[in-house]
Structure formats: C-alpha cells, structure tokens
C-alpha positions as CSV (number, residue, x, y, z in Angstrom):
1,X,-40.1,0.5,41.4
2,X,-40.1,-0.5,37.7
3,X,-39.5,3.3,37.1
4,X,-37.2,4.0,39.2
5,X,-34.9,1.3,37.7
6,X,-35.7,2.2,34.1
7,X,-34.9,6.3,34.9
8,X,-31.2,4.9,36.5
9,X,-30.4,2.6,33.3
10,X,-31.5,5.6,31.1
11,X,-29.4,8.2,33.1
12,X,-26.2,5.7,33.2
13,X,-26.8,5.5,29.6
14,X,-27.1,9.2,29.0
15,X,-24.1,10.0,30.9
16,X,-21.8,8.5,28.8
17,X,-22.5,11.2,26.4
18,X,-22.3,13.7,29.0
19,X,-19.1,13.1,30.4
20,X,-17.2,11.5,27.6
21,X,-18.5,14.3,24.9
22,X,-16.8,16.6,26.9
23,X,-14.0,15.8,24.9
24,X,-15.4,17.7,22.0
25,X,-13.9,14.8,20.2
26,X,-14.1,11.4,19.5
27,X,-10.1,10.5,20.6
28,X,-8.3,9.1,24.0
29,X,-9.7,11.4,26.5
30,X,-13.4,10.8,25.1
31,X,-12.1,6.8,25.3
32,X,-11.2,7.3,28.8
33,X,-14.3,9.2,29.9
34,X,-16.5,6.1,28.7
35,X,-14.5,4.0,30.6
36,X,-14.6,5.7,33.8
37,X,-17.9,7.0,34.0
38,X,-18.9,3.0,33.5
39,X,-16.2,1.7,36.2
40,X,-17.0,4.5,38.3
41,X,-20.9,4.0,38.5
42,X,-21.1,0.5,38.6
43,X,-18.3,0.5,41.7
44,X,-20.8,2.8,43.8
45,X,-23.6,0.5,42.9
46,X,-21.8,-2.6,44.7
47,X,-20.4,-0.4,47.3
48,X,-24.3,0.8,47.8
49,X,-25.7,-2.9,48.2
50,X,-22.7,-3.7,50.1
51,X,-23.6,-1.3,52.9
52,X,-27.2,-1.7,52.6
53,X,-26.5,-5.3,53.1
54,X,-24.0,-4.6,56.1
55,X,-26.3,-2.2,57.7
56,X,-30.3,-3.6,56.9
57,X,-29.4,-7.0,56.3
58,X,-30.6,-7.0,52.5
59,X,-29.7,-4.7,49.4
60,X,-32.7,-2.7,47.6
61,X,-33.2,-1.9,43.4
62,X,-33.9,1.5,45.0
63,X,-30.7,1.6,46.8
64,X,-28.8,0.6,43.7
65,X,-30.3,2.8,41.4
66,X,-29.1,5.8,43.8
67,X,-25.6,3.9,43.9
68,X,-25.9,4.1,40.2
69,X,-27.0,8.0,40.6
70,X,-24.3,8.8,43.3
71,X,-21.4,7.0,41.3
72,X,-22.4,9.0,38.1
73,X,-21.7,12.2,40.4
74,X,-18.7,11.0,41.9
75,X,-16.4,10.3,38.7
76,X,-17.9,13.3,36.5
77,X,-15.4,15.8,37.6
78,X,-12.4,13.5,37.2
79,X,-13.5,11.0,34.1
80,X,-11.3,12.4,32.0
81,X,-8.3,12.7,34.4
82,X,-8.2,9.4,36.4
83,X,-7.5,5.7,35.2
84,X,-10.0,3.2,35.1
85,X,-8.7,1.6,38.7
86,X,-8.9,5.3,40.1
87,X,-12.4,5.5,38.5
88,X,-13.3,2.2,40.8
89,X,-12.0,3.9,44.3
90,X,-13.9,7.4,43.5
91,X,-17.0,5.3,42.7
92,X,-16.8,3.4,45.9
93,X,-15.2,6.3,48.7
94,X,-18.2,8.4,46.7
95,X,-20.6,5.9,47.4
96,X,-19.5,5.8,51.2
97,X,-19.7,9.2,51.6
98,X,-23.0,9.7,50.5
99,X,-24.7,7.0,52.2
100,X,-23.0,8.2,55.3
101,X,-24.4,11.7,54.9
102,X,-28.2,10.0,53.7
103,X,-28.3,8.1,57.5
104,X,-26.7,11.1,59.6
105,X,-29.7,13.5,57.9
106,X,-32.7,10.9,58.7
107,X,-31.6,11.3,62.3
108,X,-32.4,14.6,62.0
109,X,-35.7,17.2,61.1
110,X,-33.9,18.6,58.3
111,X,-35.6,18.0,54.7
112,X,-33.6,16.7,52.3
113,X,-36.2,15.9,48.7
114,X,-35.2,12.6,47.2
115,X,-31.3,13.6,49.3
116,X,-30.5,15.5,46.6
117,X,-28.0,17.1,48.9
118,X,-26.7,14.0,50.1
119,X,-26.8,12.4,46.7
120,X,-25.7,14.9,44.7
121,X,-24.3,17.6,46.7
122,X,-22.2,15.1,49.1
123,X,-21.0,13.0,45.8
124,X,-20.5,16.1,43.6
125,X,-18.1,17.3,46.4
126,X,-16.7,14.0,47.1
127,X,-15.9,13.1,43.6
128,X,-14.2,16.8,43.1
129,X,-12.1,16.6,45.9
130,X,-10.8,12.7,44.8
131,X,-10.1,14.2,41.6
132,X,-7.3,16.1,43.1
133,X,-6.0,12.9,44.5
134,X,-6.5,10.4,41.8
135,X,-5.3,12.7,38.7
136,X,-2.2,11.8,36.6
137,X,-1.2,12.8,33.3
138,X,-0.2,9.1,32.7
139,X,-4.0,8.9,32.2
140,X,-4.6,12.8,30.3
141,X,-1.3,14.3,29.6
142,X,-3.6,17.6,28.9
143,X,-4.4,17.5,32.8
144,X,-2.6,17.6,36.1
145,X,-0.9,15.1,38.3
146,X,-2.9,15.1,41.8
147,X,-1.8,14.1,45.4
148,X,-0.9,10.5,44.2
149,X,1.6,11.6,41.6
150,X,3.2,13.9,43.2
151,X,0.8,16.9,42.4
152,X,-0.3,18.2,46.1
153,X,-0.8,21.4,44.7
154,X,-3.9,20.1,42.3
155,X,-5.8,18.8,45.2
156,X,-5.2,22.3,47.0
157,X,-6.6,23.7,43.7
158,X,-9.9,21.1,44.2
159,X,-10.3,22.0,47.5
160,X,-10.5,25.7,47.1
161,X,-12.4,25.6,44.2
162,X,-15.0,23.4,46.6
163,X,-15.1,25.9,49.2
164,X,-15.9,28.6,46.9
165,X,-19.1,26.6,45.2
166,X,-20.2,25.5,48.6
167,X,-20.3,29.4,49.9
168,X,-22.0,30.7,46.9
169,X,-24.6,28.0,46.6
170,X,-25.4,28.4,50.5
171,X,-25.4,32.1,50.1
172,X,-28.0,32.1,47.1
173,X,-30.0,29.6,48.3
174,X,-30.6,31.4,51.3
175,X,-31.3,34.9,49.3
176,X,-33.8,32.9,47.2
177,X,-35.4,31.1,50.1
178,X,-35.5,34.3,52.0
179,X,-37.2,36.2,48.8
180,X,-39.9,33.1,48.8
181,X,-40.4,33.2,52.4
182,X,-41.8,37.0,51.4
183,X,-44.6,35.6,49.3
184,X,-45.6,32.4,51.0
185,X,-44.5,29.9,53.5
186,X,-41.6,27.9,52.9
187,X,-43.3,24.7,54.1
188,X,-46.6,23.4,54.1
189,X,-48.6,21.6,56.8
190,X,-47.8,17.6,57.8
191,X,-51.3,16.8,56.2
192,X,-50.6,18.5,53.0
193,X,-47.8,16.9,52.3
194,X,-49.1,13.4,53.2
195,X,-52.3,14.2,51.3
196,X,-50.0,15.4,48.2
197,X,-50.2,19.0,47.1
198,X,-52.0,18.3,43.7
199,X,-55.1,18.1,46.1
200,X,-54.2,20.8,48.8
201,X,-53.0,23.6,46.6
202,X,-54.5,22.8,43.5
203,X,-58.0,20.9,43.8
204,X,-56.7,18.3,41.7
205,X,-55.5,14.8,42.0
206,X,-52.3,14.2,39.7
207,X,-52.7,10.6,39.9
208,X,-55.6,7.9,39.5
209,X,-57.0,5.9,42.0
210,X,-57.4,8.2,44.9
211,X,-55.0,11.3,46.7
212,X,-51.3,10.8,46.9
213,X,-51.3,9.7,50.7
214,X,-53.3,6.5,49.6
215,X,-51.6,5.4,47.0
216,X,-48.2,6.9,45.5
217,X,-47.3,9.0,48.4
218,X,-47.2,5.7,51.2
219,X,-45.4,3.9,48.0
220,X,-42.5,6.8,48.3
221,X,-42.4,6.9,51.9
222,X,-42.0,3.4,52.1
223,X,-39.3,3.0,49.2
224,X,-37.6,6.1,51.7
225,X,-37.5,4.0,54.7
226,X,-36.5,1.3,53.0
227,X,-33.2,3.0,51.2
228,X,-32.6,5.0,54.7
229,X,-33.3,2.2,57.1
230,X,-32.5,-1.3,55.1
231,X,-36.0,-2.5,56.4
C-alpha cells in the first residue's frame, strides 16, 4: 500500500515535467500545462473516492492513487489547450469513464493487467476526445477552439484521429499476440499464476518469505477486489 501511494505522488510529480515541458519553454503555455495537469489530476482523484464511496460504501488509497493515474491520462492531450475549469471537468468525466469501463470488464473473463486498458487506454481516449470539446484559444491562442467555442470541426479532428490509434493498436496487438502465440502459450495455467511465475517458469522466488500466492500475490488480489468491488 505504502508503495503504491509513494509511486502515484512520484508520477503526479513527474508529470508536471511531462506535460508542461512540452512547451519547450518556460512561458504561458508551459504555465498553463502545470496548472492543468494539477487541476486535472486531483479532480479525478475526488471523483474516484466519490464513486467508490457511492458504489462500496468507503473510498480506498488504492482507488485514489488510480484516480490520480487516470486523471494524469485524461488532461495530457489537452493541458496545454484547456483552462484550468476545463482541466476540472476532463479530470472528473475521465475519471467516470474509466471506473465505468474497470466494473463492466470484472464482470467479464477478459484480462485486463493492473486495467491498463481501462486506466489508460479508456482515459487516454477519453481525455483526447474532451480536448476537442474543451479547447479555446482564449486559453492557447497557438491552438484551436473546440466544440465549446464554436470549433465543431476540432472535435471531428479528435475523433478521427481516435479511431485511427484505436485500429492500429488493435491491429498490432493482434499481429504480435498472434506471432507469440507461435512460440508459446499466451496464457499460463490458474495455479501458475496464483503461485507467481518467478516459481513456475523460473525456479525462483522473487520475493522473501515464501511464493507469490502466499504472500504478495493474495496482497494484490485483495487490493484488486477492493478497487473493483469497494469491499
């Protein structure tokens, strides 16, 4: 747990160089990229205890470090295009659309590590397509005014450029996946991954104290149930 919160404060913190050095400078837009990237991460983390509260009856740190993560996502592709008060909706309709997508998956067999896809992919798309909405050169006169100024055509321009990422990452992951599957089974047994693969595939335990179903791996699955289920 202690980690987990440590890894989100040190990723919030490193993202402020990410998105506002995208600037290239230090000046307005660099200003305005701070700003956001903070608004927008710290709205998803309320909007994440929020639900968690609504839905489990009590908010988790895990939950609201993946608020934090989600929120991060969300304003990236806009920071330096939206206001600060835009920043606060993307971070919030972000947050609700991933946490949507992390409870429809666990009612299904699909496999989802961490819910990168739901996180990340979900949020990333999320937070792209808001852009499109939310951008006005009252906030970067370098950039475009989206739906909310007037600018329809900029949120067409998200959109499609959406569509075309989500085809060619679906296409390559399957070539790759289909290139793996050649030289070994996409998936291992139920008792290998309880067990941890450090043991099964290796002979080796990667952490002290006994194998990964004993100790770390019942700590994850737990933490899981608790961020998907709110119990």
């Amino acid at each position: 747990m202690p980690y987990a919160l440590l890894g989100s404060g040190l990723l919030w913190f490193g993202w402020f160089g990410f998105n506002a050095g995208s600037a290239l400078a230090a000046n307005g837009t660099a200003s305005l990229a701070f700003v956001t990237t903070n608004a927008g991460a710290a709205s998803a983390l309320l909007t994440w205890i929020l639900l968690e509260n609504f839905v489990g009856g009590h908010a988790t740190a895990v939950g609201a470090a993946t608020g934090v993560v989600v929120g991060l996502v969300g304003i990236t592709p806009g920071a330096g295009f939206v206001s600060p008060l835009a920043a606060i909706a993307i971070g919030a309709l972000t947050a609700l659309a991933s946490y949507t997508a992390l409870r429809l998956r666990a009612r299904t067999s699909l496999d989802d590590t961490l819910d990168v896809f739901a996180c990340h992919g979900i949020g990333g798309m999320t937070g792209s397509i808001l852009t499109g909405v939310f951008a006005s050169k009252a906030a970067n006169p370098d950039g475009g005014n989206g739906l909310l100024a007037g600018g329809a055509a900029q949120l067409g321009i998200q959109l499609g450029a959406v569509a075309i990422v989500f085809v060619y990452a679906a296409a390559a992951t399957a070539a790759v996946l289909l290139l793996v599957k050649l030289v070994t089974p996409l998936r291992v047994g139920l008792h290998a991954e309880l067990e941890g693969l450090d043991r099964q595939v290796h002979g080796e335990e990667a952490y002290r104290g006994g194998s990964a179903a004993g100790g770390l791996g019942e700590s994850v699955i737990l933490l899981h149930s608790e961020r998907v289920h709110g119990g």
